[in-house]
Backbone as CSV, one residue per row, in Angstrom:
resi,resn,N_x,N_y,N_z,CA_x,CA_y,CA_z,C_x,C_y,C_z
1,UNK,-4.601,8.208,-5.731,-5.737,9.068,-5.622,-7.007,8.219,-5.628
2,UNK,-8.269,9.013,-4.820,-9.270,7.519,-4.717,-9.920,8.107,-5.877
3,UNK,-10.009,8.753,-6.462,-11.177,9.003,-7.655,-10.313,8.538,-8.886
4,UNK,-8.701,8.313,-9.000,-8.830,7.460,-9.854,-8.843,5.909,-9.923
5,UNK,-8.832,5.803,-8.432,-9.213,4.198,-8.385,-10.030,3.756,-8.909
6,UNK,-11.147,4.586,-8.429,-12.870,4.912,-8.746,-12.947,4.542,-10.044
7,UNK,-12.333,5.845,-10.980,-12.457,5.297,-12.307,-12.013,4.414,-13.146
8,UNK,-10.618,3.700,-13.029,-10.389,2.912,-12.972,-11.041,1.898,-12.781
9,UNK,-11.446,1.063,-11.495,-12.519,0.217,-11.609,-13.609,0.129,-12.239
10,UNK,-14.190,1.323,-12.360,-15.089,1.750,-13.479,-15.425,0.964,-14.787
11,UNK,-14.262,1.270,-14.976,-14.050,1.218,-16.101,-13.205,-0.189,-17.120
12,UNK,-12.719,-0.699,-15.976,-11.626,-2.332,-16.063,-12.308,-3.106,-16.898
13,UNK,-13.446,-3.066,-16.897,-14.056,-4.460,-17.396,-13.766,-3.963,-19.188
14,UNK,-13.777,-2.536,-19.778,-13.827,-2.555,-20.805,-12.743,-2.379,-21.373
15,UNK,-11.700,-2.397,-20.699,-10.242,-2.862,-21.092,-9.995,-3.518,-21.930
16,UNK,-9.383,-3.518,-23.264,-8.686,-4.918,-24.118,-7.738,-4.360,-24.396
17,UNK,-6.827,-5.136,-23.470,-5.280,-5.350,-23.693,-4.906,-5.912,-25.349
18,UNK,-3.782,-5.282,-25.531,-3.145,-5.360,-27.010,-1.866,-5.929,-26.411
19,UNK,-1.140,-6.340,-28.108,0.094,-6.671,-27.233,1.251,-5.954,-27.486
20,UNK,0.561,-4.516,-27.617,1.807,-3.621,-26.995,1.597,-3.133,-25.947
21,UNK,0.559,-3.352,-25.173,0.547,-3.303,-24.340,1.117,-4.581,-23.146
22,UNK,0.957,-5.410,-23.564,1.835,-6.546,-22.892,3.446,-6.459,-23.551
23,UNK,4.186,-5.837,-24.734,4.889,-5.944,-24.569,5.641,-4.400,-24.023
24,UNK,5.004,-3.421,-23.935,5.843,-2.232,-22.946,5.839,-2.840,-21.767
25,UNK,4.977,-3.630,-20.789,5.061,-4.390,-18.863,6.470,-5.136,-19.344
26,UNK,6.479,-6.019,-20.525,8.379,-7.119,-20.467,9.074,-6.051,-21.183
27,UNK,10.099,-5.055,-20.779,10.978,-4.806,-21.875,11.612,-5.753,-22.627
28,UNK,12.317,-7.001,-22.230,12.876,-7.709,-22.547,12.609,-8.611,-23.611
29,UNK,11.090,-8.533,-23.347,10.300,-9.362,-24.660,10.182,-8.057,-25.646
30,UNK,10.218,-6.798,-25.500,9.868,-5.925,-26.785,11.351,-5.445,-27.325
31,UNK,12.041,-6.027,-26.946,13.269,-5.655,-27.447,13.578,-6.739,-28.274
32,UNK,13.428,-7.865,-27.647,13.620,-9.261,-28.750,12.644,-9.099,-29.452
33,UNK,11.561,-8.826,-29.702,10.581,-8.283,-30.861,11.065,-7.639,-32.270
34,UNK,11.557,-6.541,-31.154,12.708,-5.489,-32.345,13.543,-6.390,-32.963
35,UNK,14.902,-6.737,-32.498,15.564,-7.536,-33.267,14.788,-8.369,-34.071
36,UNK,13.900,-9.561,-33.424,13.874,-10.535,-34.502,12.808,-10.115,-35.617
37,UNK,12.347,-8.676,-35.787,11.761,-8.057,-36.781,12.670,-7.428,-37.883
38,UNK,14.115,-7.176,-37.168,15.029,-6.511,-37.913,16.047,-8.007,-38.624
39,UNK,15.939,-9.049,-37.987,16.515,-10.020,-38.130,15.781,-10.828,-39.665
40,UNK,14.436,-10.660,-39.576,13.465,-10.862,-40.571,13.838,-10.272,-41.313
41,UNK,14.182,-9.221,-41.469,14.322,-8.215,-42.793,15.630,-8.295,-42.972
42,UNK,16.386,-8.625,-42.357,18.246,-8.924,-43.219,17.850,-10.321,-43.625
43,UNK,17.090,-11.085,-43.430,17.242,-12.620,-44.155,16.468,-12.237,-44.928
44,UNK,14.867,-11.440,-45.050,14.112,-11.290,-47.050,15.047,-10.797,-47.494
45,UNK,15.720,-9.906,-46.923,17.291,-9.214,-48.066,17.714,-10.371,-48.775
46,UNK,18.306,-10.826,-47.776,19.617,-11.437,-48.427,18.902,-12.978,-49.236
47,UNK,17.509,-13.686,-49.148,16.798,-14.481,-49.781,16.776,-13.459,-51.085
48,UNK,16.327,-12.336,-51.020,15.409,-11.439,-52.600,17.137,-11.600,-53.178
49,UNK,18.130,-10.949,-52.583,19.305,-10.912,-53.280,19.815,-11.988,-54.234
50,UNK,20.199,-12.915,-53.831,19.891,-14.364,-53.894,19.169,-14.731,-55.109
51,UNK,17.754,-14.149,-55.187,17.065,-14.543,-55.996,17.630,-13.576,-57.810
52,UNK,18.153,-12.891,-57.228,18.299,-11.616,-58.391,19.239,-12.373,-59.078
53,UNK,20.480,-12.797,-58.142,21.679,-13.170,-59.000,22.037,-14.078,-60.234
């Protein structure tokens, strides 16, 4: 559509990209995100565990 090109251009310059926004464009990178966030949290586990014993 040209009027949202329009605005769009408009508007580009005041854009600031985040990086979830760079990571929804790679799935591949927001999926390895996931894991190695979930991967983080089974190793403080099993370090805090560790520490208890």
């Amino acid at each position: 559509m040209e009027e949202e090109e329009r605005i769009n251009g408009d508007f580009n310059h005041q854009v600031i990209p985040s990086i979830t926004d760079w990571l929804d464009k790679n799935l591949f990178l927001e999926w390895g995100a996931i894991a190695g966030a979930v991967a983080l949290g089974f190793i403080a586990g099993q370090v805090s565990n560790d520490k208890q014993s």
